[in-house]
ChimeraX commands (.cxc) that place a marker at each C-alpha (Angstrom):
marker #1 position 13.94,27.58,-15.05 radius 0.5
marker #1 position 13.52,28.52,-11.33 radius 0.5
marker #1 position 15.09,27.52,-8.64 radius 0.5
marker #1 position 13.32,24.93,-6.20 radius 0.5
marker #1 position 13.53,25.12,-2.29 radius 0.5
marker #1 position 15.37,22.08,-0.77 radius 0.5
marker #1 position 11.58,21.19,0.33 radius 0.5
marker #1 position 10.30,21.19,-2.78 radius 0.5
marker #1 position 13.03,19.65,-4.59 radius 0.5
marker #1 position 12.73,16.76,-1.80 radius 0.5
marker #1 position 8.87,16.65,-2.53 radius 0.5
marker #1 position 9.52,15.87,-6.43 radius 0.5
marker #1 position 12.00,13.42,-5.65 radius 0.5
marker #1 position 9.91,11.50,-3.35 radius 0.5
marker #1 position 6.77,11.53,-5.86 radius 0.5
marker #1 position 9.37,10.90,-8.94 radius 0.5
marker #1 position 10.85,7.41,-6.44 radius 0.5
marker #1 position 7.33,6.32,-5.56 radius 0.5
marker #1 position 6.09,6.31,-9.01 radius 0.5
marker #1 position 8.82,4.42,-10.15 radius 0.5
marker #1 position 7.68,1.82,-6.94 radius 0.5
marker #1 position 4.56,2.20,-8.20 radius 0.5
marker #1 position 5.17,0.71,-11.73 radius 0.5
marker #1 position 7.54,-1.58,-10.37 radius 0.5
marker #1 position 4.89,-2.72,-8.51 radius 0.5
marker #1 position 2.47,-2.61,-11.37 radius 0.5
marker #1 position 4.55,-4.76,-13.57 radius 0.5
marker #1 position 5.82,-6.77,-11.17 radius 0.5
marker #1 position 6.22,-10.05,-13.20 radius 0.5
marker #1 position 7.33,-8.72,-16.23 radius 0.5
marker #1 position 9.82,-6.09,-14.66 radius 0.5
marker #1 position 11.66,-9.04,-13.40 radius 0.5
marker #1 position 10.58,-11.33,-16.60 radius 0.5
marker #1 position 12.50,-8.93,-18.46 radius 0.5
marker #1 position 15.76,-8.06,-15.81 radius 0.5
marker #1 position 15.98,-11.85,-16.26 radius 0.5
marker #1 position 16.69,-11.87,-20.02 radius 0.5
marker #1 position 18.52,-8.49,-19.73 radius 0.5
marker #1 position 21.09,-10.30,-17.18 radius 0.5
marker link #1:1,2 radius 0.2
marker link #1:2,3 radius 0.2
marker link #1:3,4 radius 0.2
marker link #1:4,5 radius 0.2
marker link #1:5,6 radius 0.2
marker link #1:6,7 radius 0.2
marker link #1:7,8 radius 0.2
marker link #1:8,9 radius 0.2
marker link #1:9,10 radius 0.2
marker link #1:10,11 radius 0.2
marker link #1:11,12 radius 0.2
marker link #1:12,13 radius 0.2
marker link #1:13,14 radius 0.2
marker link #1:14,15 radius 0.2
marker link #1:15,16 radius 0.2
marker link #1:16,17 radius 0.2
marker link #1:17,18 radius 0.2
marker link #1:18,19 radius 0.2
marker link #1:19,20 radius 0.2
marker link #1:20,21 radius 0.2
marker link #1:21,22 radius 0.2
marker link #1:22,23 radius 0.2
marker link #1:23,24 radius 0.2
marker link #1:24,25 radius 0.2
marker link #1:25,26 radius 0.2
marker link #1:26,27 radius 0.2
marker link #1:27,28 radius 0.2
marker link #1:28,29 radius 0.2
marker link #1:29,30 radius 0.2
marker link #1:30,31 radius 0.2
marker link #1:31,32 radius 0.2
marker link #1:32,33 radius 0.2
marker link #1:33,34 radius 0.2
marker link #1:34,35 radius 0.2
marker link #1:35,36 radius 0.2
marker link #1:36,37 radius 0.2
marker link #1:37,38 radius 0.2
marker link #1:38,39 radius 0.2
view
């Protein structure tokens, strides 16, 4: 495995968190449909 720069290891993170928004976003209704049955 080689080793990242701080930069690029900041870059991943920040396309890895907005993804996740992303499909958040996308499911919207159902991501909170379903944190509502988990809770």
């Amino acid at each position: 495995m080689s080793k990242l720069s701080p930069t690029e290891e900041t870059i991943i993170a920040n396309i890895k968190g907005k993804s996740r928004k992303v499909l958040a976003d996308a499911l919207g209704i159902k991501l909170s449909t379903l944190n509502t049955h988990i809770a």
